[in-house]
Backbone as XML, in Angstrom:
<?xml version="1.0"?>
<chain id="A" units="angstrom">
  <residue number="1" name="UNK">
    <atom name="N" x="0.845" y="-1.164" z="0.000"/>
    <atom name="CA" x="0.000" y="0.000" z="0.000"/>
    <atom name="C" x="0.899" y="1.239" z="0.000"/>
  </residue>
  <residue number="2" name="UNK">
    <atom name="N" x="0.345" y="2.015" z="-0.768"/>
    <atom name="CA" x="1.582" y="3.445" z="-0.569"/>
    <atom name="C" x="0.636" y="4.384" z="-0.240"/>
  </residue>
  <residue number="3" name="UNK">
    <atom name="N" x="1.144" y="5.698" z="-0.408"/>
    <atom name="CA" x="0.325" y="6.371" z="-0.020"/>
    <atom name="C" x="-1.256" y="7.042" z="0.264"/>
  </residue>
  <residue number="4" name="UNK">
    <atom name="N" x="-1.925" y="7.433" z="0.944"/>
    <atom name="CA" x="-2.932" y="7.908" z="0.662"/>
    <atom name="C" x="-3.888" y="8.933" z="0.598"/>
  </residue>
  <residue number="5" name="UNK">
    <atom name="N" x="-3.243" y="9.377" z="1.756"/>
    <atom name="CA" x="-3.623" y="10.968" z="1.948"/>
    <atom name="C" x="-3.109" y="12.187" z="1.011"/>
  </residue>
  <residue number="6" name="UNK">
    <atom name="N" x="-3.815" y="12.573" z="0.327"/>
    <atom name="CA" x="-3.358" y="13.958" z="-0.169"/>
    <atom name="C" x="-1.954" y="14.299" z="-0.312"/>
  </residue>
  <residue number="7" name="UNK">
    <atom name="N" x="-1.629" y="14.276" z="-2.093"/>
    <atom name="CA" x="-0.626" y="14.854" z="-1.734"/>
    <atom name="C" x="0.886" y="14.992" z="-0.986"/>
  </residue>
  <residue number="8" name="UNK">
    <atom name="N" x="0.563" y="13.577" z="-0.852"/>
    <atom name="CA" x="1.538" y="12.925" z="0.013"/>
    <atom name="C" x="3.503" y="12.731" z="-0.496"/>
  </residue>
  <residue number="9" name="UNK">
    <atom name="N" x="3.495" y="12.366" z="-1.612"/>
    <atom name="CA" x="4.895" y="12.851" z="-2.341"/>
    <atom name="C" x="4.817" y="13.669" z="-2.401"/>
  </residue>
  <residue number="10" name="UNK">
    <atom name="N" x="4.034" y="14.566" z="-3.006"/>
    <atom name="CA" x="4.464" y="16.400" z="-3.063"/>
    <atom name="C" x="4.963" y="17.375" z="-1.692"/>
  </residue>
  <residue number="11" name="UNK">
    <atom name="N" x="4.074" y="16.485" z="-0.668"/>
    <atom name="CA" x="4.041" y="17.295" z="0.700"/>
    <atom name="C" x="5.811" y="16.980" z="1.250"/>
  </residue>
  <residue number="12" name="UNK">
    <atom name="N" x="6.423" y="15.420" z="1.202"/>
    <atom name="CA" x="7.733" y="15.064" z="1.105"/>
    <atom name="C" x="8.436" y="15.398" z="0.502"/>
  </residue>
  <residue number="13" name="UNK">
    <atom name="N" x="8.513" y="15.594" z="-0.928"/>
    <atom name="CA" x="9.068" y="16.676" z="-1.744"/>
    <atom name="C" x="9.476" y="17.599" z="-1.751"/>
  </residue>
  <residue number="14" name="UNK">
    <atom name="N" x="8.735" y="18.393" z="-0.848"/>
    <atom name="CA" x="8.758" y="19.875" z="-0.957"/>
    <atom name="C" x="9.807" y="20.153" z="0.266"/>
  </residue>
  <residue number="15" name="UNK">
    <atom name="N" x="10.330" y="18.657" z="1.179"/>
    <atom name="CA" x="11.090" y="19.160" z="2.000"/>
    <atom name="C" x="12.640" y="18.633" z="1.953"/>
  </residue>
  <residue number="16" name="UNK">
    <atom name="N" x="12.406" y="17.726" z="0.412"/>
    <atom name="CA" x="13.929" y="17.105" z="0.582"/>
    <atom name="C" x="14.726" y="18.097" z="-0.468"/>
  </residue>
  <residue number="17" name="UNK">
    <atom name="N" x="15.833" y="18.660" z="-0.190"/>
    <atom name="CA" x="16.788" y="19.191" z="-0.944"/>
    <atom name="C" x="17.308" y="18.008" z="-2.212"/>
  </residue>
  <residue number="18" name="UNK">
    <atom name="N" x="17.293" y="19.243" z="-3.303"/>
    <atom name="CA" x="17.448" y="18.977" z="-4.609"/>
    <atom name="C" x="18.652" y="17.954" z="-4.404"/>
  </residue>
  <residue number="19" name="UNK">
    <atom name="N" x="19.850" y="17.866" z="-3.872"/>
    <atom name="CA" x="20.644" y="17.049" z="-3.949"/>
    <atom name="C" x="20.418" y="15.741" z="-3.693"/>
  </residue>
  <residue number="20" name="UNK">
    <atom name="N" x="19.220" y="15.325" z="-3.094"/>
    <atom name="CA" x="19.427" y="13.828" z="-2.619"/>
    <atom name="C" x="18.191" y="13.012" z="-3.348"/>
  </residue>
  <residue number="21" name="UNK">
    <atom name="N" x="18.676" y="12.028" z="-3.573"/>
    <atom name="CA" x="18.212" y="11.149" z="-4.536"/>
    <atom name="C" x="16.856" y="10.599" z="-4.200"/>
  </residue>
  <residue number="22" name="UNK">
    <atom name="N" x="15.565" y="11.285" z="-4.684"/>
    <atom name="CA" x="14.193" y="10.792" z="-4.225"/>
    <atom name="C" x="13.914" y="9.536" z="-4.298"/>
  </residue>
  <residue number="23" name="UNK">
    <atom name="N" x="14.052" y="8.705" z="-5.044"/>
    <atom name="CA" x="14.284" y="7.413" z="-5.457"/>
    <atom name="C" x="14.870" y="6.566" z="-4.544"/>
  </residue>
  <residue number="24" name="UNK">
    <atom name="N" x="15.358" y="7.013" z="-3.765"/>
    <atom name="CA" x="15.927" y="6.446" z="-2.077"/>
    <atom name="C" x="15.159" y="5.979" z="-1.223"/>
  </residue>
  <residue number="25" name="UNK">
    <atom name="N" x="13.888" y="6.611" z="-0.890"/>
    <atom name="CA" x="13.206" y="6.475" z="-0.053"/>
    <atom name="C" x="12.115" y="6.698" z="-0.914"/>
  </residue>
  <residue number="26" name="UNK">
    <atom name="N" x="11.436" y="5.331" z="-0.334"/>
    <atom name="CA" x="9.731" y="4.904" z="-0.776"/>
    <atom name="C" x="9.003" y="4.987" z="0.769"/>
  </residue>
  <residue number="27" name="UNK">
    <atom name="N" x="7.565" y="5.804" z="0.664"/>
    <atom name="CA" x="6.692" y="6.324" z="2.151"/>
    <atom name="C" x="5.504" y="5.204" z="1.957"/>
  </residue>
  <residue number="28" name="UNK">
    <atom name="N" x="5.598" y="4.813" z="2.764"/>
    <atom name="CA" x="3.933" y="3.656" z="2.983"/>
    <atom name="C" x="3.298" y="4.129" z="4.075"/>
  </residue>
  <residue number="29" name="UNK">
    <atom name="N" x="2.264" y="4.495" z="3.906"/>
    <atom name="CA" x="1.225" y="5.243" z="4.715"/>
    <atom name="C" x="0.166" y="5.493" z="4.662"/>
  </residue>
  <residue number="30" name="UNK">
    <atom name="N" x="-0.947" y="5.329" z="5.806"/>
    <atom name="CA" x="-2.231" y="5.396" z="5.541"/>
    <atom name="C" x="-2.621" y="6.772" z="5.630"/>
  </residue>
  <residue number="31" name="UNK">
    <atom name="N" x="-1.855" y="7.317" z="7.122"/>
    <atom name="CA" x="-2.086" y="8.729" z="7.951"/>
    <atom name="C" x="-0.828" y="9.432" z="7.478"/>
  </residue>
  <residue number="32" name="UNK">
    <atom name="N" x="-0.822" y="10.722" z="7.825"/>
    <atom name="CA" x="0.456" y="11.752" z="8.470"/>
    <atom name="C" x="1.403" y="11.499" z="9.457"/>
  </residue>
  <residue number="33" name="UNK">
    <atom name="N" x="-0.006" y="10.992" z="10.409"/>
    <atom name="CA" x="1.133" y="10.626" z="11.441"/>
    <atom name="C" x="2.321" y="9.537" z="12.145"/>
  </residue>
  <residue number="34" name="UNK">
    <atom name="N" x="1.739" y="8.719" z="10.498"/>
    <atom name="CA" x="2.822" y="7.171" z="10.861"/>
    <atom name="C" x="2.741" y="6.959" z="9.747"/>
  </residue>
  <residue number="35" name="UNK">
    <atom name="N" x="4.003" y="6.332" z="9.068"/>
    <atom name="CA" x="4.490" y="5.997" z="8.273"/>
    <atom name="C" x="5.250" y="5.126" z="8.408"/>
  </residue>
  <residue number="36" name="UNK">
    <atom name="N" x="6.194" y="4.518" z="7.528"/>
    <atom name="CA" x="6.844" y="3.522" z="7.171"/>
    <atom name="C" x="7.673" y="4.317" z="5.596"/>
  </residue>
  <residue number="37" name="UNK">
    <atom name="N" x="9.152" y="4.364" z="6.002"/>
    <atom name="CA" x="10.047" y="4.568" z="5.430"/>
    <atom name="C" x="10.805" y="3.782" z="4.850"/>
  </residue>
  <residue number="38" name="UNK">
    <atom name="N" x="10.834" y="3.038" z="3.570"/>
    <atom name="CA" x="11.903" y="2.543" z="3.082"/>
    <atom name="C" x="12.893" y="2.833" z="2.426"/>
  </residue>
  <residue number="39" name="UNK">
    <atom name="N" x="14.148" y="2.808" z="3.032"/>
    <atom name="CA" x="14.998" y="2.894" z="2.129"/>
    <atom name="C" x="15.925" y="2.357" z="1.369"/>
  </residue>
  <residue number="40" name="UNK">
    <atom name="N" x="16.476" y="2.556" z="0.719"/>
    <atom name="CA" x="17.208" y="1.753" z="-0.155"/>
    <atom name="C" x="18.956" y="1.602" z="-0.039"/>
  </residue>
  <residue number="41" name="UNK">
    <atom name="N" x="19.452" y="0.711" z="-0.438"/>
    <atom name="CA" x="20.829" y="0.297" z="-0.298"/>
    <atom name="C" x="21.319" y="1.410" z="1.451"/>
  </residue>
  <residue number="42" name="UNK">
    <atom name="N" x="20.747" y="1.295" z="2.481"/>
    <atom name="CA" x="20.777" y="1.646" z="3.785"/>
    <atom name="C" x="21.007" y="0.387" z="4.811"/>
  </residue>
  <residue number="43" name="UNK">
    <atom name="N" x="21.149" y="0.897" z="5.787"/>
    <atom name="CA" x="21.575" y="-0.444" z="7.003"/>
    <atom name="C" x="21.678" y="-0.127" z="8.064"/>
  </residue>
  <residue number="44" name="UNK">
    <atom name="N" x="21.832" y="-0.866" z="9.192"/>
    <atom name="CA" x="22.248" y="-0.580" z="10.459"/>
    <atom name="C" x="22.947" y="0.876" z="10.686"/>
  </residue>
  <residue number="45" name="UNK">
    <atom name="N" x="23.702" y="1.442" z="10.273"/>
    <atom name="CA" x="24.678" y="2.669" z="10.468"/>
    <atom name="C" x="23.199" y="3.746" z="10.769"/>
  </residue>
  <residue number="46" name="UNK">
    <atom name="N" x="22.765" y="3.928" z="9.516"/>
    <atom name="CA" x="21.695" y="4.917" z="9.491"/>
    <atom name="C" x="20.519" y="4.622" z="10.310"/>
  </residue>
  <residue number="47" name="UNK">
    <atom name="N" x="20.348" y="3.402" z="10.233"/>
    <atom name="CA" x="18.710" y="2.606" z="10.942"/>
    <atom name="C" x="18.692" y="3.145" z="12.436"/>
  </residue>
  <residue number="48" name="UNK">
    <atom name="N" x="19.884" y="3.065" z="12.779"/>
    <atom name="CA" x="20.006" y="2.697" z="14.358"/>
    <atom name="C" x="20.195" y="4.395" z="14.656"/>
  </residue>
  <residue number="49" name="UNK">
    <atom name="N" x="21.135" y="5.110" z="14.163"/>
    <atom name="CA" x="21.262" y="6.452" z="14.292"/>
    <atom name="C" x="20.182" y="7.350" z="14.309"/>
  </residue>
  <residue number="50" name="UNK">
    <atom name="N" x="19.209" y="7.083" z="13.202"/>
    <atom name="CA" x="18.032" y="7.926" z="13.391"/>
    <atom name="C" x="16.776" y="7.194" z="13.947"/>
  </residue>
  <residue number="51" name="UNK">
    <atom name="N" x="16.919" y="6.083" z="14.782"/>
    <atom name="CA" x="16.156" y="5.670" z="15.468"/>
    <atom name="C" x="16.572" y="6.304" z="16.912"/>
  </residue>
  <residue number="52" name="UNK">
    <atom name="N" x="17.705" y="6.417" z="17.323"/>
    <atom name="CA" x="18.018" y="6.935" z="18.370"/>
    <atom name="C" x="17.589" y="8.820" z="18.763"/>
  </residue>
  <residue number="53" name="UNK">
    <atom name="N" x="18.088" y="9.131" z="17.258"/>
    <atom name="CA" x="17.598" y="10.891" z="17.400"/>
    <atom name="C" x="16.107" y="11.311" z="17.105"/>
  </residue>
  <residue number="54" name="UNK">
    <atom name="N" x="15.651" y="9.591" z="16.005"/>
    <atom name="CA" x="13.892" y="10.227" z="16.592"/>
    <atom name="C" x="13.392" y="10.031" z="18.020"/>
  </residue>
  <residue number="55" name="UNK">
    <atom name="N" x="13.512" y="9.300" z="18.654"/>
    <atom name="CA" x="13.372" y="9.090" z="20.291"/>
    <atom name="C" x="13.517" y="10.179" z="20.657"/>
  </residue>
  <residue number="56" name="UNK">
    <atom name="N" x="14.885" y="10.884" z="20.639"/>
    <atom name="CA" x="15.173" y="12.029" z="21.690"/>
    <atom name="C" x="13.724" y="13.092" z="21.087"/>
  </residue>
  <residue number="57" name="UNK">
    <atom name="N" x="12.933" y="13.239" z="20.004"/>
    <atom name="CA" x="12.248" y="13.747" z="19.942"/>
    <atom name="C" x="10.717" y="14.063" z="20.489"/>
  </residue>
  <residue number="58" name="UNK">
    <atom name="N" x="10.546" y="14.648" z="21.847"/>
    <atom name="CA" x="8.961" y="14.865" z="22.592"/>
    <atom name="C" x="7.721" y="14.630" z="21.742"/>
  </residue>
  <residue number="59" name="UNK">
    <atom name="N" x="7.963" y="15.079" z="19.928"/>
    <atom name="CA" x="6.958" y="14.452" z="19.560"/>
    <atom name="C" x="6.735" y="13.357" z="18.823"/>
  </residue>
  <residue number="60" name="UNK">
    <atom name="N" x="7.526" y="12.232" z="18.945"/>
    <atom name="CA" x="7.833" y="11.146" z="18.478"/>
    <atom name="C" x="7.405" y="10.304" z="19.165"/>
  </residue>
  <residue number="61" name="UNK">
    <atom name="N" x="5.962" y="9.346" z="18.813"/>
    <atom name="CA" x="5.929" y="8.540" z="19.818"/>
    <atom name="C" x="6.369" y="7.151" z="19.796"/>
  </residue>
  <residue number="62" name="UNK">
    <atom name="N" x="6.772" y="6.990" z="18.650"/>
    <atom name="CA" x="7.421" y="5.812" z="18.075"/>
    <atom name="C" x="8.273" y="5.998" z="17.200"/>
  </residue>
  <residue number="63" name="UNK">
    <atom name="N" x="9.095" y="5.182" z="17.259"/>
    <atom name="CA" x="10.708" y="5.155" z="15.941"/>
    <atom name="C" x="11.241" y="3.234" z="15.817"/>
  </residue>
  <residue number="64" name="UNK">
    <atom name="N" x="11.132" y="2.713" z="14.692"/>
    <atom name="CA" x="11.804" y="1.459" z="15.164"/>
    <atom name="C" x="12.200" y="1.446" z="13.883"/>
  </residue>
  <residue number="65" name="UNK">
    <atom name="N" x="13.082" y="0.861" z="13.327"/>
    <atom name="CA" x="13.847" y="0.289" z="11.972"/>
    <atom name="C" x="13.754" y="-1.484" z="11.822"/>
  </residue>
  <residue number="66" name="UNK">
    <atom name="N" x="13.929" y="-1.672" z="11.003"/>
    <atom name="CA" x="14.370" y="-3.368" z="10.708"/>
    <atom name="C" x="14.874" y="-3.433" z="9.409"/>
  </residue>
  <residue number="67" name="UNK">
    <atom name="N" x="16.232" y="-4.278" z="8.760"/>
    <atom name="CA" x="16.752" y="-4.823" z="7.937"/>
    <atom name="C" x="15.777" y="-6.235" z="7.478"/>
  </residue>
  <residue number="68" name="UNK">
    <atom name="N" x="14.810" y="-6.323" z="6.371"/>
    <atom name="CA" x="13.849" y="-7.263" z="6.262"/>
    <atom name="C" x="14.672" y="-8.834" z="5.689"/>
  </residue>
  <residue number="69" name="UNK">
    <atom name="N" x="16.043" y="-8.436" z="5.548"/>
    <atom name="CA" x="16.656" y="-9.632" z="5.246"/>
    <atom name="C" x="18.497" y="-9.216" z="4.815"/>
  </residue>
  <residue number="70" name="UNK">
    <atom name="N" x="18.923" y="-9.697" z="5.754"/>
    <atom name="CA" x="20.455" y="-9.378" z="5.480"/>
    <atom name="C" x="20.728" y="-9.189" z="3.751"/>
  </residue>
  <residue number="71" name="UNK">
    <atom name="N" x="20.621" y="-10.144" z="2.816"/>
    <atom name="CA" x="20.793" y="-10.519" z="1.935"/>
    <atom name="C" x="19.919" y="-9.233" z="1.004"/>
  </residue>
  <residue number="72" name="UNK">
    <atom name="N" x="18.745" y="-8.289" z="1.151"/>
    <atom name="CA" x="18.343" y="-7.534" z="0.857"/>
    <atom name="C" x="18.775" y="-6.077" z="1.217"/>
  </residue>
  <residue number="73" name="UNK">
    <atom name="N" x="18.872" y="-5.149" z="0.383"/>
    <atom name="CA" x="19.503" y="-4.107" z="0.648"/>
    <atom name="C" x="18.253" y="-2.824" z="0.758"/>
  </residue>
  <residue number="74" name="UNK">
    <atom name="N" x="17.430" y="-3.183" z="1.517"/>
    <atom name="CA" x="16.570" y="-2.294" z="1.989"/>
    <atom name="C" x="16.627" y="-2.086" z="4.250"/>
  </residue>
  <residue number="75" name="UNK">
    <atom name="N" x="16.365" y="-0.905" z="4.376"/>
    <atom name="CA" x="16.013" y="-0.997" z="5.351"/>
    <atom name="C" x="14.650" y="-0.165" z="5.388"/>
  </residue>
  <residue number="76" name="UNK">
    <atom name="N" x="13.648" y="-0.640" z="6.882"/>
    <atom name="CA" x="12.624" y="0.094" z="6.945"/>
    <atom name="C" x="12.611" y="1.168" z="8.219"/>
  </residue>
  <residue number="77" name="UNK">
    <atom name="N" x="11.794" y="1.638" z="7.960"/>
    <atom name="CA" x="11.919" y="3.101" z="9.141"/>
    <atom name="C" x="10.368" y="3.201" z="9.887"/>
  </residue>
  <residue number="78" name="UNK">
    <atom name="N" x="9.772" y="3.097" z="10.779"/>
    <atom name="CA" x="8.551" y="3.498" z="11.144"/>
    <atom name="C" x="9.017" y="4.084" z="12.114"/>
  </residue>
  <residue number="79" name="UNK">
    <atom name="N" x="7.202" y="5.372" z="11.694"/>
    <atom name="CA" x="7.599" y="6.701" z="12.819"/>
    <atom name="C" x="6.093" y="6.954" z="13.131"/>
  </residue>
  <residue number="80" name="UNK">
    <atom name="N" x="5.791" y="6.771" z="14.067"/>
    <atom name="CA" x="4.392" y="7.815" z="14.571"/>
    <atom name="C" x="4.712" y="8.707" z="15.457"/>
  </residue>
  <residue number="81" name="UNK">
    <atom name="N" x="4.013" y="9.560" z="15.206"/>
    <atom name="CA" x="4.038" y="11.034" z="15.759"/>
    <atom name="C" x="2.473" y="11.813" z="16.396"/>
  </residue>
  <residue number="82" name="UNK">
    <atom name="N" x="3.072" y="12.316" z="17.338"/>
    <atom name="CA" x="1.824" y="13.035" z="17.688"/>
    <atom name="C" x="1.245" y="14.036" z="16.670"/>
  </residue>
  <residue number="83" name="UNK">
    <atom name="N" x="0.199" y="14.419" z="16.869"/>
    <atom name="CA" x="-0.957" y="15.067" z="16.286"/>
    <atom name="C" x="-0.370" y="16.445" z="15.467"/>
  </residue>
  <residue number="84" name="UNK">
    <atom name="N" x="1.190" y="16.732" z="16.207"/>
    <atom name="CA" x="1.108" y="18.354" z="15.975"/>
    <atom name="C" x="2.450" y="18.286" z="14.656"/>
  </residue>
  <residue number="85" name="UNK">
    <atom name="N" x="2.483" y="17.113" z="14.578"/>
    <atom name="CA" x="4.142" y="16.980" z="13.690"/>
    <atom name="C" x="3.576" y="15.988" z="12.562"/>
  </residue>
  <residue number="86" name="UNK">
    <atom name="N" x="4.007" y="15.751" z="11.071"/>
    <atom name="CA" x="3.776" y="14.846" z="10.689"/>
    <atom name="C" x="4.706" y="13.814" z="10.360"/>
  </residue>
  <residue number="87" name="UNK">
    <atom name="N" x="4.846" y="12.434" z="10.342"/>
    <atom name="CA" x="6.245" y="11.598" z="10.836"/>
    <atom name="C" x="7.024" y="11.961" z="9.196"/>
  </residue>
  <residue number="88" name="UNK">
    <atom name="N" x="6.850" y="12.669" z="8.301"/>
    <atom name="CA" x="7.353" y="12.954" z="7.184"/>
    <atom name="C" x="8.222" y="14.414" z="8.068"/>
  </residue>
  <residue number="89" name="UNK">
    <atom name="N" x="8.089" y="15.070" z="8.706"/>
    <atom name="CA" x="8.217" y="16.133" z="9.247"/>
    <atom name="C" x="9.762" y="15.930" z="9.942"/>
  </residue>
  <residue number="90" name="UNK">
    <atom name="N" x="9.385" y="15.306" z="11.135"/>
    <atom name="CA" x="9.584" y="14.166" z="11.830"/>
    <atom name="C" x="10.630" y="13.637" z="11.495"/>
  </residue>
  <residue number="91" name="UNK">
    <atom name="N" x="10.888" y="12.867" z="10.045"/>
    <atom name="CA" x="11.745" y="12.413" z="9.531"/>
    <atom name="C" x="13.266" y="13.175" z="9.089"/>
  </residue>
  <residue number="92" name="UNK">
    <atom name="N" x="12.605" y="14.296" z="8.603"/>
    <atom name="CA" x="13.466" y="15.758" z="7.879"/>
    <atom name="C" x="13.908" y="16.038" z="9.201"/>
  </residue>
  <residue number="93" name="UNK">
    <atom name="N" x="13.583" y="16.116" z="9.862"/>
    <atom name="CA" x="13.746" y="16.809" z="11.483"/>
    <atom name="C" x="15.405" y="15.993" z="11.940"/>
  </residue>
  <residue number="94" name="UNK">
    <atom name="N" x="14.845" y="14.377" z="12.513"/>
    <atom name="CA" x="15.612" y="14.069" z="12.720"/>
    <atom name="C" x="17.195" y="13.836" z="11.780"/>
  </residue>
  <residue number="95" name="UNK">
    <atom name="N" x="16.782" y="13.765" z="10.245"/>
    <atom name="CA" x="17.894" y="14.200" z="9.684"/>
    <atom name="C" x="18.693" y="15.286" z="9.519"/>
  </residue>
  <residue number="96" name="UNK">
    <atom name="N" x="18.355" y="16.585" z="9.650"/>
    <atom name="CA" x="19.248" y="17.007" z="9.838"/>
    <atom name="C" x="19.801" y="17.200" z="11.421"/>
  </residue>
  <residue number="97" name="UNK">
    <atom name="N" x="19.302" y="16.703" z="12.780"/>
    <atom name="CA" x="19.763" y="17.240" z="13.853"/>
    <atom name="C" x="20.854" y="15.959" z="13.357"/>
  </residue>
  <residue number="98" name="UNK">
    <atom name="N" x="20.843" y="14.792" z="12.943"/>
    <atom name="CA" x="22.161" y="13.386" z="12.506"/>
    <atom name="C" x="22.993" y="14.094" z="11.582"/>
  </residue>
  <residue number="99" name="UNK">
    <atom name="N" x="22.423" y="15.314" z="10.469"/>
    <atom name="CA" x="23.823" y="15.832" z="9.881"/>
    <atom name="C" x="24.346" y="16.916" z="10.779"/>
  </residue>
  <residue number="100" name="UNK">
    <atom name="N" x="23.802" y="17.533" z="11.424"/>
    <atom name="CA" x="24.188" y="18.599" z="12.732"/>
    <atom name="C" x="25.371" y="17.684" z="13.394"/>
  </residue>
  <residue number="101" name="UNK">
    <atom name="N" x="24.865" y="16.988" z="13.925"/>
    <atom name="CA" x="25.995" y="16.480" z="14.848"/>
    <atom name="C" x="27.149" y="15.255" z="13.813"/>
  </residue>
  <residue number="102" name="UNK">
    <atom name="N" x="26.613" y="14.988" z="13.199"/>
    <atom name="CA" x="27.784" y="14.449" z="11.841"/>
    <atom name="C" x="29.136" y="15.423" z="12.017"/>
  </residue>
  <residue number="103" name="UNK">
    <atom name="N" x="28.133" y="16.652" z="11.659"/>
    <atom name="CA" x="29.427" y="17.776" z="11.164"/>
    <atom name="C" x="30.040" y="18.115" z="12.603"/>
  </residue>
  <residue number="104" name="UNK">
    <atom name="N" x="29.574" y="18.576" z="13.184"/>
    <atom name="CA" x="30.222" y="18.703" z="14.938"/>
    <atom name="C" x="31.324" y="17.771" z="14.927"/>
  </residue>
  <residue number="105" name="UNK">
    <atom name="N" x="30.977" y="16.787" z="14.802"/>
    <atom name="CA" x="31.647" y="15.943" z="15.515"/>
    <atom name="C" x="32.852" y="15.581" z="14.312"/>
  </residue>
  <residue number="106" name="UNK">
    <atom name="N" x="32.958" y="15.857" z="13.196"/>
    <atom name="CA" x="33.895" y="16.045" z="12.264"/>
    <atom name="C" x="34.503" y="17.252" z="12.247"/>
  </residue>
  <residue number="107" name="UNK">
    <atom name="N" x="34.101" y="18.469" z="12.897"/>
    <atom name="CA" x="34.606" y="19.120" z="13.293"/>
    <atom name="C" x="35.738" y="19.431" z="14.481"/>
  </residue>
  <residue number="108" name="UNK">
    <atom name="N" x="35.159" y="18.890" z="14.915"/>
    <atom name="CA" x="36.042" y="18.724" z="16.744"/>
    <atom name="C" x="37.111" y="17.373" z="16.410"/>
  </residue>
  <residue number="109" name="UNK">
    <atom name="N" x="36.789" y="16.672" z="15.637"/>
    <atom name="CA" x="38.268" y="15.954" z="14.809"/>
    <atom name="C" x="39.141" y="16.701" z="14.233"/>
  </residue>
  <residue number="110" name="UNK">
    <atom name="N" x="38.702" y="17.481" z="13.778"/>
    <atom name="CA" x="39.248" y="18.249" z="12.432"/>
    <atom name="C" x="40.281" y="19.179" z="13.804"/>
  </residue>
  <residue number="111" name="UNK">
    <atom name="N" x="39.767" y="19.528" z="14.878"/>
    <atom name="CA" x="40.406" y="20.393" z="15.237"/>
    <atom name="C" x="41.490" y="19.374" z="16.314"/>
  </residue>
  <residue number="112" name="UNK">
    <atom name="N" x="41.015" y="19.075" z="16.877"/>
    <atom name="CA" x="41.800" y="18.016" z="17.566"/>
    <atom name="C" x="43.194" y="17.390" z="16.962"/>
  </residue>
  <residue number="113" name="UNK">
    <atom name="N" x="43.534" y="17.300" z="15.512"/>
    <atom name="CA" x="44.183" y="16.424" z="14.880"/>
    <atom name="C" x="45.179" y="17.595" z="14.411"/>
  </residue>
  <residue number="114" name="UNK">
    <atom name="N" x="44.828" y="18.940" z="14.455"/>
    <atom name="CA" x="46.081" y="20.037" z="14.079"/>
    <atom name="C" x="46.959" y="19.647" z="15.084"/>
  </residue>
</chain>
C-alpha cells in the first residue's frame, strides 16, 4: 500500500533538498502521522542512528527500523508522531539534527588532529 492521503509525495518533496536522490526512499502510509520509510541500499549505520535521534524527539511517539533480510539491501523506518508533527516532518527533522551532529563531531576531529 503506498500512499494515501493527499498529496503525500508532493508534501515530502517539498522538504527534501534537490541534492538527494528521491528514489531512495519509498513512504507507505495510511495517515500523516505514521508511516513507514523505506529505504534503499541503507543499514544498520543509518537505521540505528536515526532511530536513536527520533526518540530524543517529545513528539515522536514511536521510531523502530528493521533490515527485512540481510541478503536484501533495503532498510525500513517506522515513525508515529503526535498530532502536531507529521512523521514525514519528523523524519526531515531528525535528519538534519544526525547531519548537525555528523558535522560537529567532524569538526572537533578536524580540530583536535592540528
Amino acid at each position: 500500500m503506498t500512499s494515501s492521503y493527499p498529496n503525500s509525495s508532493d508534501a515530502c518533496n517539498s522538504f527534501i533538498p534537490p541534492s538527494f536522490n528521491v528514489n531512495k526512499v519509498e513512504i507507505i502510509s495510511d495517515r500523516p502521522d505514521c508511516a513507514t520509510f523505506v529505504f534503499t541500499d541503507e543499514d544498520h549505520t543509518i537505521g540505528n542512528s536515526l532511530h536513536y535521534i527520533l526518540m530524543k524527539n517529545p513528539q515522536v511517539d514511536f521510531s523502530g527500523y528493521s533490515i527485512p533480510h540481510p541478503s536484501d539491501n533495503r532498510m525500513n523506518l517506522r515513525i508515529q508522531t503526535k498530532s502536531n508533527i507529521t512523521s514525514q516532518e519528523a523524519l526531515l527533522n531528525g535528519l538534519n539534527d544526525l547531519k548537525n551532529i555528523s558535522n560537529h563531531i567532524l569538526e572537533t576531529f578536524n580540530q583536535t588532529e592540528k
